[in-house]
Kinemage of the C-alpha trace (Angstrom):
@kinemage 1
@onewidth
@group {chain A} dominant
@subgroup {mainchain}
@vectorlist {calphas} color= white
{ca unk a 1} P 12.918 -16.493 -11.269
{ca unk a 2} L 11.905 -14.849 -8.261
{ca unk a 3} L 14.688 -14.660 -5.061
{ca unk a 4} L 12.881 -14.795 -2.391
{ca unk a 5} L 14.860 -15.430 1.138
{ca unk a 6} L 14.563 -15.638 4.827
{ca unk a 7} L 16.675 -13.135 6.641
{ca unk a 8} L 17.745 -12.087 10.339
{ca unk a 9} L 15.169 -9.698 11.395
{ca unk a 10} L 15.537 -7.294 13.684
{ca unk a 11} L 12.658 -7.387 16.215
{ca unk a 12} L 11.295 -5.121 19.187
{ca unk a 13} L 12.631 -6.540 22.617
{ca unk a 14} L 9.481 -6.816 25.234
{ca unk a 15} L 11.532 -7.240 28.065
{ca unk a 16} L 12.578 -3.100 27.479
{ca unk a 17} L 9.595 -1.870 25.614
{ca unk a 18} L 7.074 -3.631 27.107
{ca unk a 19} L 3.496 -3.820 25.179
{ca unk a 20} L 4.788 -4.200 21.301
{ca unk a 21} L 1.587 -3.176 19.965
{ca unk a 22} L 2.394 0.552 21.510
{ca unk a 23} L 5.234 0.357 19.207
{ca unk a 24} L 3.572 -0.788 16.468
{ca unk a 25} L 2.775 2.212 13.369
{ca unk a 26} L 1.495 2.735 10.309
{ca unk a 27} L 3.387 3.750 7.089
{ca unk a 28} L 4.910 6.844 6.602
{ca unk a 29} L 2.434 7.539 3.919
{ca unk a 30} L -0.865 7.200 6.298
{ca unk a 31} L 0.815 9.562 9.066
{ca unk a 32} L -0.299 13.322 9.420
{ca unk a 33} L 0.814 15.689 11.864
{ca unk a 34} L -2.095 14.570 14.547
{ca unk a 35} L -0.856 11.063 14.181
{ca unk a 36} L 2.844 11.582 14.468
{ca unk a 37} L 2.432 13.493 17.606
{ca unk a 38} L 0.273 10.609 18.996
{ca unk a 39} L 2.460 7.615 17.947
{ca unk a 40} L 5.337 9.692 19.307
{ca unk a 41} L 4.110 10.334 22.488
{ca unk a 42} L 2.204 6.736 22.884
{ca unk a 43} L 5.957 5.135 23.143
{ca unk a 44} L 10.036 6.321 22.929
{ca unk a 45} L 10.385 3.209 21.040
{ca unk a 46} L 7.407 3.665 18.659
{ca unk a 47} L 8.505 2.880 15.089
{ca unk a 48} L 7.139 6.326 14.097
{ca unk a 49} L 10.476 7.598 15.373
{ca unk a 50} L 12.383 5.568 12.769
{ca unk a 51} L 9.952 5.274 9.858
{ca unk a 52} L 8.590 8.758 9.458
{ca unk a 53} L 5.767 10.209 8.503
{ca unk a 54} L 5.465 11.740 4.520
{ca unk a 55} L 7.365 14.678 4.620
{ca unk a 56} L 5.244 17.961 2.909
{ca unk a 57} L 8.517 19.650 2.618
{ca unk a 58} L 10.769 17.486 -0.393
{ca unk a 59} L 13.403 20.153 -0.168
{ca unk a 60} L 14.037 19.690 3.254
{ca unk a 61} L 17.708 18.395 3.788
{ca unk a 62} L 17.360 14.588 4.068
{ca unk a 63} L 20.274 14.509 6.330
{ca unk a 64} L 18.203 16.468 9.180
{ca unk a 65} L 15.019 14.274 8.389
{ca unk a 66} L 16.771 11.119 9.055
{ca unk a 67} L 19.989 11.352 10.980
{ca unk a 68} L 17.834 10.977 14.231
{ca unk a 69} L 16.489 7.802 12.820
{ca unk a 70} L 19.393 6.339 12.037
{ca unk a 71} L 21.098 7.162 15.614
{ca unk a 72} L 17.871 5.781 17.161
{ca unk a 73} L 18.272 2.669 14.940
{ca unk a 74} L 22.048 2.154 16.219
{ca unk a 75} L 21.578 2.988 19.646
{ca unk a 76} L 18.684 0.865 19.857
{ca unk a 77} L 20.375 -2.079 18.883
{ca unk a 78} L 23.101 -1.097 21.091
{ca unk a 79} L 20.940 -1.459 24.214
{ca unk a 80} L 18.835 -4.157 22.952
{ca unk a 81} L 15.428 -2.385 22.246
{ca unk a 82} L 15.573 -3.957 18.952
{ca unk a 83} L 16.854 -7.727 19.114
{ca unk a 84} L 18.529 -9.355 16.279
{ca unk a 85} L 17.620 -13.180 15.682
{ca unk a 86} L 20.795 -15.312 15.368
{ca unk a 87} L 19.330 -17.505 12.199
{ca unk a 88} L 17.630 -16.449 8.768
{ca unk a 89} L 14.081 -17.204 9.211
{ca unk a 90} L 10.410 -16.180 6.869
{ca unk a 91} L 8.044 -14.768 9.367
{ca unk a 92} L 4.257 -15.108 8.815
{ca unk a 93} L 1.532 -12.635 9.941
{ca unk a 94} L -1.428 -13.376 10.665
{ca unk a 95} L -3.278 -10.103 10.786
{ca unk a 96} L -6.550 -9.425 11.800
{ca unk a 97} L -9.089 -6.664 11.052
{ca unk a 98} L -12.099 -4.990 11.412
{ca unk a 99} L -14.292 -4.137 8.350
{ca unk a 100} L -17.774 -2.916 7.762
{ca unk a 101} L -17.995 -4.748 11.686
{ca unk a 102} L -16.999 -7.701 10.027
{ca unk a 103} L -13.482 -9.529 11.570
{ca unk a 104} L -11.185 -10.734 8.528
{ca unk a 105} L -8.073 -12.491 8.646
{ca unk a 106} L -5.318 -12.372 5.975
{ca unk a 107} L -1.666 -14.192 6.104
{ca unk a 108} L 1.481 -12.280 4.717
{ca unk a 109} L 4.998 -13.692 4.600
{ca unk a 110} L 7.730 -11.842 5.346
{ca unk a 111} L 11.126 -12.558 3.654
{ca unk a 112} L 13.415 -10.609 1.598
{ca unk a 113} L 12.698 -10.106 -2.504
{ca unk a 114} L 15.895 -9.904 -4.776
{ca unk a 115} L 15.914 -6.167 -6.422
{ca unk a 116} L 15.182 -6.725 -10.086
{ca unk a 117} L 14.627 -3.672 -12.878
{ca unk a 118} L 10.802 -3.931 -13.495
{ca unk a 119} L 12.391 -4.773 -17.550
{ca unk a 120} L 12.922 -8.360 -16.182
{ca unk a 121} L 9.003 -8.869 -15.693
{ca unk a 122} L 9.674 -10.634 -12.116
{ca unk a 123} L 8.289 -7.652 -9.926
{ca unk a 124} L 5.567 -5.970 -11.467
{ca unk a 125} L 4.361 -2.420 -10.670
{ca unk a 126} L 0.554 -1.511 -11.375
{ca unk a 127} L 1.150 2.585 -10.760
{ca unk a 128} L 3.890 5.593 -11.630
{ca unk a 129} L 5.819 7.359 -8.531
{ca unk a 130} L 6.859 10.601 -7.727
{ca unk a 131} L 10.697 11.579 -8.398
{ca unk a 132} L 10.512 13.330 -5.084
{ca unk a 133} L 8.547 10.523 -3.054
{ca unk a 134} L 11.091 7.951 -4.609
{ca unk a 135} L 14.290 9.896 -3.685
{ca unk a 136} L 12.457 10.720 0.495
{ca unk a 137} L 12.750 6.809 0.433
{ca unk a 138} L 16.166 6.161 -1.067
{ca unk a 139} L 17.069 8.898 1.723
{ca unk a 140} L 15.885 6.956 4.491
{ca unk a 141} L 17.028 4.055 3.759
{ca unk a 142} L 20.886 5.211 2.705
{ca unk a 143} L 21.111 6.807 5.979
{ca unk a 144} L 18.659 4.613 8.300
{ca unk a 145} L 20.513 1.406 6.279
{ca unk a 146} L 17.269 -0.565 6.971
{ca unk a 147} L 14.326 -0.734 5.804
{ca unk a 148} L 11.688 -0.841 8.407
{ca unk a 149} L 8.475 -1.323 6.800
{ca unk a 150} L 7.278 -4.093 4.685
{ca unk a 151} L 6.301 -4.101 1.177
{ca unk a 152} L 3.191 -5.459 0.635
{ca unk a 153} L 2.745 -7.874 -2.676
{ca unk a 154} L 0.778 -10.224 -4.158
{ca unk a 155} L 1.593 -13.540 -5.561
{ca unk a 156} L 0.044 -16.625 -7.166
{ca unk a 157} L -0.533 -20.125 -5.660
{ca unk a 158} L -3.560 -21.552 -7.339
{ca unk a 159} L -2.758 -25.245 -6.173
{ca unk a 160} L -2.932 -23.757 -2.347
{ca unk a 161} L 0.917 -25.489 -2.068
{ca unk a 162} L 1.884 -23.452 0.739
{ca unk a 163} L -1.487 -23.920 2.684
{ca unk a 164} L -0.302 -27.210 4.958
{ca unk a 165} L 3.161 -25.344 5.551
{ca unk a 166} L 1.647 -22.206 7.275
{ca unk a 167} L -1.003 -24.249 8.796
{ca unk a 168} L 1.703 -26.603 10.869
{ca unk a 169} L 3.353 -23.317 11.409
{ca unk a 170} L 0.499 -22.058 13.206
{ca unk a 171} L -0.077 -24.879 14.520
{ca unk a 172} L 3.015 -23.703 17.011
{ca unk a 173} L 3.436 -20.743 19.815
{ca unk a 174} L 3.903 -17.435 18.026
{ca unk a 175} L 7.213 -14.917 18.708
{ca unk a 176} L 4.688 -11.938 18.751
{ca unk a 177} L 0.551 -11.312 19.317
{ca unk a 178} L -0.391 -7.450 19.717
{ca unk a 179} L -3.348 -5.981 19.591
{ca unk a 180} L -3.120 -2.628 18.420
{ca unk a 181} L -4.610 0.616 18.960
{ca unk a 182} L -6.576 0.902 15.266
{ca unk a 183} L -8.385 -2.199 15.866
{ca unk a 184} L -6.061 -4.954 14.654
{ca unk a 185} L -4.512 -7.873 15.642
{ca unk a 186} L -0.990 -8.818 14.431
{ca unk a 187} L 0.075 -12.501 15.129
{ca unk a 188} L 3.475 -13.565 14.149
{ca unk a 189} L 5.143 -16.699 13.595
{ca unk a 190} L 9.477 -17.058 13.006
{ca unk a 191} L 9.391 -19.425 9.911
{ca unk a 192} L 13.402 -21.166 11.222
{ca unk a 193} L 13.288 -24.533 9.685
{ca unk a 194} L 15.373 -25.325 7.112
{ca unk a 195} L 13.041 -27.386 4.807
{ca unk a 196} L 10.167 -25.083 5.322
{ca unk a 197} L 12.685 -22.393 3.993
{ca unk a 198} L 13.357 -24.012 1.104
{ca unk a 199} L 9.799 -25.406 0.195
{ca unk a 200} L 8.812 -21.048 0.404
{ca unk a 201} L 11.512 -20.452 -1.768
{ca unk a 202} L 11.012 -22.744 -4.470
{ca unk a 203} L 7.712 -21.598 -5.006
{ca unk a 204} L 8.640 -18.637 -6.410
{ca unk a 205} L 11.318 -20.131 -8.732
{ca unk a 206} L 8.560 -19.527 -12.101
{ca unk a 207} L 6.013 -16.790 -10.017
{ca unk a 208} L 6.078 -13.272 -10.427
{ca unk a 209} L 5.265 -10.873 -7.615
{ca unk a 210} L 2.482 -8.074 -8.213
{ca unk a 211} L 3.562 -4.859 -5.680
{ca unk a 212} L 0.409 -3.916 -3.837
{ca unk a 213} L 1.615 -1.250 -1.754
{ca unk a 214} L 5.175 0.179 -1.380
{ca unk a 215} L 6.335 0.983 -5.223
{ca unk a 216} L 8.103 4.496 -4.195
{ca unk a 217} L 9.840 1.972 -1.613
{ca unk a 218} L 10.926 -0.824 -4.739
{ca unk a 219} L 11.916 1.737 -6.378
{ca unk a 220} L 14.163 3.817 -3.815
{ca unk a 221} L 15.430 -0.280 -2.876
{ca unk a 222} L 16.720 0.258 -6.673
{ca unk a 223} L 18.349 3.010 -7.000
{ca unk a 224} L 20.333 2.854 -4.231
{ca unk a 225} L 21.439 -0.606 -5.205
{ca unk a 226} L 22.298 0.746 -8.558
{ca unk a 227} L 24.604 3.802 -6.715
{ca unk a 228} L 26.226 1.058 -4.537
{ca unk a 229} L 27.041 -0.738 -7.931
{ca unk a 230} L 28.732 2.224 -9.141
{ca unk a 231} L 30.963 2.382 -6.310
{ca unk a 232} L 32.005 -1.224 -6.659
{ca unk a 233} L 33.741 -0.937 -2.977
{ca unk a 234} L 34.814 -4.671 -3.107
{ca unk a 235} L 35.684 -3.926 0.804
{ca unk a 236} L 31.576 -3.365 0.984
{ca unk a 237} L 30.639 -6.822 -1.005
{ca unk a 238} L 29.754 -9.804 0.530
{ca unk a 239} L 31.555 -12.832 0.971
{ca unk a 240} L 31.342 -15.505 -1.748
{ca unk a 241} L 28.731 -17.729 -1.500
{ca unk a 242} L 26.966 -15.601 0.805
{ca unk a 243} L 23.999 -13.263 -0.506
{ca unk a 244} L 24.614 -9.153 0.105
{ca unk a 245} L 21.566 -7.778 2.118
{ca unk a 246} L 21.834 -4.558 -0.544
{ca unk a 247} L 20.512 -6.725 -2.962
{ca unk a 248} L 17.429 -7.567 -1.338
{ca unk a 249} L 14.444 -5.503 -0.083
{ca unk a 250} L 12.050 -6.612 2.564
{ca unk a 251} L 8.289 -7.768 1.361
{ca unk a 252} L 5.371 -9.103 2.935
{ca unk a 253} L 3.537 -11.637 0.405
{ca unk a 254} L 0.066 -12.179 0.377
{ca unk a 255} L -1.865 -14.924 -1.618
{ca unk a 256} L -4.260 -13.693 -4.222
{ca unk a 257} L -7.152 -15.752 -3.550
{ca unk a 258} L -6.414 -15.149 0.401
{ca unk a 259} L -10.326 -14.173 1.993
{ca unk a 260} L -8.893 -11.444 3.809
{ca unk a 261} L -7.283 -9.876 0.714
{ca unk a 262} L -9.504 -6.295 0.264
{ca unk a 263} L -8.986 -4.440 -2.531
{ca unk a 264} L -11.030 -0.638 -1.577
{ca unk a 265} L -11.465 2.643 -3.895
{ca unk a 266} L -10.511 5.770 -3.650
{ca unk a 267} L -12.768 8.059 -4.574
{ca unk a 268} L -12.888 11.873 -6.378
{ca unk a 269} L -13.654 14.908 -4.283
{ca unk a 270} L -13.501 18.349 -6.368
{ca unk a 271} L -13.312 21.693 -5.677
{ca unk a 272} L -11.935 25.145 -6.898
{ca unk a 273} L -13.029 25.178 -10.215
{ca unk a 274} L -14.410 28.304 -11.472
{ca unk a 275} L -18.095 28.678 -13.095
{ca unk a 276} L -16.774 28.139 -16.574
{ca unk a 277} L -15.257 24.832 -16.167
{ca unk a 278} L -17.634 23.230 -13.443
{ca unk a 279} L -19.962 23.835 -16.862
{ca unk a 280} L -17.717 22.055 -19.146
{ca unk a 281} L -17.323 18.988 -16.657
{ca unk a 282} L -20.703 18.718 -16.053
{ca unk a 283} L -21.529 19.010 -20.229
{ca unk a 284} L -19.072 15.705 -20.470
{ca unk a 285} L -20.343 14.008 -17.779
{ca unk a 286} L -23.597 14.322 -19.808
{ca unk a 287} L -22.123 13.407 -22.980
{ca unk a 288} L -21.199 9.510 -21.496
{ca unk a 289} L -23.621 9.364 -18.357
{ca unk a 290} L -27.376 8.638 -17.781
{ca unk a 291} L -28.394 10.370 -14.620
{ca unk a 292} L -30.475 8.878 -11.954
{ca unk a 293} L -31.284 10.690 -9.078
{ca unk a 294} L -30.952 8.831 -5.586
{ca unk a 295} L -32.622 9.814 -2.271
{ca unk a 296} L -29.773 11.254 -0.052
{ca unk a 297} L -31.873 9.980 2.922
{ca unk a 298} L -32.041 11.071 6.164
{ca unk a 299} L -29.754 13.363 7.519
{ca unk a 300} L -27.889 13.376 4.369
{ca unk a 301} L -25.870 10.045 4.580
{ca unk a 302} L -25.804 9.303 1.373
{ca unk a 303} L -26.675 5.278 1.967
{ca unk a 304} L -29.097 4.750 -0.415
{ca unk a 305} L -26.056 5.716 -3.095
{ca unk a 306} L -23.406 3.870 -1.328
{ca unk a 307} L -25.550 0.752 -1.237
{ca unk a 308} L -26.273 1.028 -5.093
{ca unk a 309} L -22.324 1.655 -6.399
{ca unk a 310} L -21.560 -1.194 -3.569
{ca unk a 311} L -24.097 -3.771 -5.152
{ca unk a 312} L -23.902 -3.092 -9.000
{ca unk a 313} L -22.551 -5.876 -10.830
{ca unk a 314} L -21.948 -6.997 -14.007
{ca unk a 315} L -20.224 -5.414 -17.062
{ca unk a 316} L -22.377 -1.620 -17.179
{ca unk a 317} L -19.859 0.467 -15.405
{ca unk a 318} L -21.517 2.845 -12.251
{ca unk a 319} L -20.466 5.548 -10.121
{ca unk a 320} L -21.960 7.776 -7.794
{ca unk a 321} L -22.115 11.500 -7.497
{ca unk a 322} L -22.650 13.507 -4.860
{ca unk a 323} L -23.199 17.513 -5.627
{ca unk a 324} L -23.704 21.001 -3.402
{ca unk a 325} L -26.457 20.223 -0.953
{ca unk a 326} L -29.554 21.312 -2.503
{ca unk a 327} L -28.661 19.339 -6.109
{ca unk a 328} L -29.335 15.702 -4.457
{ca unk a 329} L -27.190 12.605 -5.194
{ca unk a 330} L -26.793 10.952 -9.023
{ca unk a 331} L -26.304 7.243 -9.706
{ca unk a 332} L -23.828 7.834 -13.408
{ca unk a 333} L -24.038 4.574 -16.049
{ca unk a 334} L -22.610 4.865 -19.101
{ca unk a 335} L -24.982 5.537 -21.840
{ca unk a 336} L -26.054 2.907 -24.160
{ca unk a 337} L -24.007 4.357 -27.236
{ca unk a 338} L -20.651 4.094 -24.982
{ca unk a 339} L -18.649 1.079 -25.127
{ca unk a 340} L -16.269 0.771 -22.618
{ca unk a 341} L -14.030 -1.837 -24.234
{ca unk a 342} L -13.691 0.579 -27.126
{ca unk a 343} L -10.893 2.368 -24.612
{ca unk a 344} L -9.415 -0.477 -23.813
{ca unk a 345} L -8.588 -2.922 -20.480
{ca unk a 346} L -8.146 -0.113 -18.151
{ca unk a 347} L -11.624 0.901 -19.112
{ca unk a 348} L -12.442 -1.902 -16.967
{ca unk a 349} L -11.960 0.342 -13.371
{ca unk a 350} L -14.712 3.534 -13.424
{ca unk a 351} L -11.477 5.156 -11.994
{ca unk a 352} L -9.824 5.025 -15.704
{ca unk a 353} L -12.703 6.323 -17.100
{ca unk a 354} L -12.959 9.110 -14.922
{ca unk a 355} L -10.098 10.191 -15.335
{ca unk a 356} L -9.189 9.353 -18.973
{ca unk a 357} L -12.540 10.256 -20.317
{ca unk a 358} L -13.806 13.364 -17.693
{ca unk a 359} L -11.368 14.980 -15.611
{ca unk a 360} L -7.921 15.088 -17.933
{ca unk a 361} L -10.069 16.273 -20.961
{ca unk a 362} L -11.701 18.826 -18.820
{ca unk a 363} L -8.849 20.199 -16.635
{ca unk a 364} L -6.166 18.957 -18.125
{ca unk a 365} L -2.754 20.051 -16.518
{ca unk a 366} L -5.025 21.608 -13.406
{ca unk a 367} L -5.909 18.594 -12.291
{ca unk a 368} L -4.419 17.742 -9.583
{ca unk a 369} L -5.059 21.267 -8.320
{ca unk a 370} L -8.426 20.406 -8.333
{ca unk a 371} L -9.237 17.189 -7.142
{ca unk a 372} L -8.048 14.738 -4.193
{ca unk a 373} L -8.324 10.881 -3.145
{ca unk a 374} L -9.642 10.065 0.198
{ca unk a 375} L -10.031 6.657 0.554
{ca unk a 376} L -13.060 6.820 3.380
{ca unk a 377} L -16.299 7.313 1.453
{ca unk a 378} L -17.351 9.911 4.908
{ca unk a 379} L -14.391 12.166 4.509
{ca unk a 380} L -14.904 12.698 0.630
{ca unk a 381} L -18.391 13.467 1.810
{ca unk a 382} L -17.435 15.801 4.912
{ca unk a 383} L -15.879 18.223 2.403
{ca unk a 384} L -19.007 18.433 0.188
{ca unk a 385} L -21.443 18.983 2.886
{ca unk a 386} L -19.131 21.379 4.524
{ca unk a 387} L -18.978 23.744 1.614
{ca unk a 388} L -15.426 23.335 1.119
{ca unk a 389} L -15.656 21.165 -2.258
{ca unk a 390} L -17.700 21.230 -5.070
{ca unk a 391} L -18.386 17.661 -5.668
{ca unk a 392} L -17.618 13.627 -4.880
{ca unk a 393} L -17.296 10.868 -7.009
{ca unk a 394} L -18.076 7.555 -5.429
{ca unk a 395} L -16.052 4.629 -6.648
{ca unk a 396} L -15.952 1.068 -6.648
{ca unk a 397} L -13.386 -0.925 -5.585
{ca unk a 398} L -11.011 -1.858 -9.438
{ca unk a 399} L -11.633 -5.608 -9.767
{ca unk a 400} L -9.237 -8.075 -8.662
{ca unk a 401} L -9.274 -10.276 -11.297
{ca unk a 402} L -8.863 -7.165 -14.050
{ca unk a 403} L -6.007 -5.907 -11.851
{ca unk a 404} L -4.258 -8.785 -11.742
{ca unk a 405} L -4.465 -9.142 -15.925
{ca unk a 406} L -3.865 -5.729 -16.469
{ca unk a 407} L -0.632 -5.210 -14.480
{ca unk a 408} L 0.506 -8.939 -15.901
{ca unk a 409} L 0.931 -7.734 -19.441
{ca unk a 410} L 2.750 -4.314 -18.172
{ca unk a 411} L 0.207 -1.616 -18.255
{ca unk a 412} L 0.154 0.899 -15.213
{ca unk a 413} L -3.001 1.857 -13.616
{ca unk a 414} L -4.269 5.935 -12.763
{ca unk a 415} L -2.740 6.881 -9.638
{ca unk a 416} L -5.069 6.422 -6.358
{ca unk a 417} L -7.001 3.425 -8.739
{ca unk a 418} L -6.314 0.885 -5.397
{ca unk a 419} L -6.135 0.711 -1.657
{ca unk a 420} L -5.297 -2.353 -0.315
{ca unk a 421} L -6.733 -2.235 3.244
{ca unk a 422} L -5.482 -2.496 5.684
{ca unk a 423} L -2.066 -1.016 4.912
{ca unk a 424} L 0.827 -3.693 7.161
{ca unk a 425} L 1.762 -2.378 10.059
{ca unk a 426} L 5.381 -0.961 10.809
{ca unk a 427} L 7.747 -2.173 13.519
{ca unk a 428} L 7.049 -5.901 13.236
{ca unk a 429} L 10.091 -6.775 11.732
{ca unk a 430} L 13.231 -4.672 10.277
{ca unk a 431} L 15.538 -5.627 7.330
{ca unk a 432} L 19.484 -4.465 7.945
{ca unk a 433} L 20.611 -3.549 4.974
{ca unk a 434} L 24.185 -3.688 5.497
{ca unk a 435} L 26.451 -6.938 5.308
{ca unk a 436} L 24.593 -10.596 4.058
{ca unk a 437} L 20.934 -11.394 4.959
């Protein structure tokens, strides 16, 4: 059984910071240096300043990473920059993007998920952390003692149950609607009833949620409830009959089937390797691949290929690859002798078999050394054409319907196999983690 509970969410005041969406970031994981410095300067009260960007240091002293954000985070509330609504509540977004020119629209609830050990098969991971990554997080939120960005998650609802709820919900004026400055639209509804409430949380009484985005934040959420266990500080528990907010952690739900759900690739740039082993790669790429050459078009863009990985369907699996300029661009199948299903149901994502089948057999531990994951099909290509890399594998996106059966019977997927775009925005809403929810 699945806990899932409304909460009293911190929000951004407009009366002191004027336009939210200037407040508004992305997660710490999507900020470099360029961005920081932008989100930083765009607004004092941009949630940059509390949320962070991904530290490249890990042995920097968490204390002087995040003491600042958790003085910020107290003297906010202190002078009302961040307003704290009097009532548990859900909140739904409605957030609205631009892809490939095309506007979608996807709905996430926001509400707090009871911590549970990934043992208990009620929140189910599809990828393996980072020590390091996982301990930046429990950082943050030990000293912040919020968590300020959503976890986005996935959940099941084939009869559409919920679907007349959020649409009366709508149906009402909204507590927030920002545009913001990458092109989206967040649209937020406070969820206060009591009997709406309970009809969202009795849903999830026999679900389980899938984590989309935000496992390094699950699990940080879960150690640190596991150290304030330890303590057993009865002074620091909550009142009975009342639920402790430590036991929580803050999620944004999305629907499967929701249109606006868009699962994206990331894709395989290479570089560094020496004579020798370029050979050896390209020898067991020809061992499993057939090889048809694609016109990189004009200028170089690469469309033709990007159209043809985009549009395959069916069971043959298909990836592009992009060389040194001069060597042209490759459409890879599998040939007819290889049977995919023979490795298994990860086989089913070209990422697995890249890296199962190609790059760990080839490079073993130098892997990551040698190879990156941009997400944006130009930037893999950038590096190529620039002379920087050696070569780009173009991916398609891991299908929805094989992720959602693979990660249901526990299996974990290669790391970069899945982007969920876009990634939620911070600063909507924050989750105190101190006292009850």
């Amino acid at each position: 059984m699945v806990r899932f509970r409304p909460f009293r969410g911190w929000r951004y005041n407009p009366d002191v910071v004027g336009d939210v969406a200037s407040v508004l970031c992305p997660p710490y994981d999507m900020i470099g240096r360029e961005m920081l410095e932008s989100l930083a300067q765009q607004s004092p009260y941009n949630a940059v300043h509390l949320e962070g960007a991904e530290q490249p240091d890990w042995q920097q002293p968490a204390g002087q990473r995040y003491a600042q954000a958790a003085d910020l985070f107290q003297e906010w509330r202190g002078l009302e920059v961040l307003r704290r609504d009097p009532e548990p509540a859900f909140y739904l977004l409605r957030h609205s993007f631009l892809h490939q020119g095309q506007t979608r629209t996807r709905l996430a609830i926001f509400g707090c998920v009871g911590l549970e050990e990934y043992e208990q098969r009620q929140v189910l991971p599809h990828e393996f952390t980072r020590a390091a990554a996982v301990q930046d997080r429990v950082s943050l939120m030990e000293t912040g003692g919020a968590n300020f960005s959503p976890i986005m998650s996935l959940y099941r609802d084939n009869a559409g149950s919920l679907k007349p709820l959020l649409a009366e919900v709508m149906a009402g004026p909204p507590v927030l609607d920002a545009p913001d400055t990458w092109g989206q639209q967040s649209t937020l509804w406070q969820i206060d009833q009591i009997g709406h409430q309970e009809t969202i949380s009795r849903l999830f009484d026999d679900r389980q949620i899938f984590l989309a985005d935000g496992h390094h934040r699950y699990e940080a959420a879960l150690q640190l409830r596991r150290k304030q266990l330890q303590v057993q500080n009865s002074a620091g528990q909550a009142p009975a009959g009342e639920e402790r907010a430590g036991d929580y952690v803050m999620m944004a739900l999305i629907e499967f089937d929701d249109p606006g759900l868009m699962l994206l690739p990331y894709h395989r740039v290479i570089g560094g390797l020496p004579p020798a082993k370029l050979a050896d790669l390209r020898r067991r790429l020809d061992e499993l691949f057939e090889s048809q050459p694609v016109e990189s078009g004009p200028d170089n863009n690469h469309e033709a290929l990007l159209d043809r990985v985009a549009q395959w369907s069916g069971e043959q699996k298909v990836m592009g690859l992009v060389g040194p300029r001069g060597e042209g661009d490759s459409l890879l199948t599998l040939r007819q002798h290889v049977d995919w299903r023979d490795w298994g149901p990860l086989a089913a994502a070209e990422s697995w078999i890249l890296e199962e089948q190609v790059l760990k057999p080839v490079l073993g531990a130098s892997i990551e050394e040698h190879v990156s994951y941009p997400h944006e099909h130009q930037a893999a290509l950038d590096q190529v054409a620039s002379g920087d890399r050696q070569m780009v594998f173009l991916l398609k996106p891991f299908p929805m319907d094989h992720f959602e059966s693979i990660v249901a019977t526990g299996q974990r997927l290669p790391s970069k196999s899945t982007f969920f775009f876009p990634k939620l925005p911070t600063g909507l809403v924050i989750n105190q983690l101190e006292g009850t929810l």
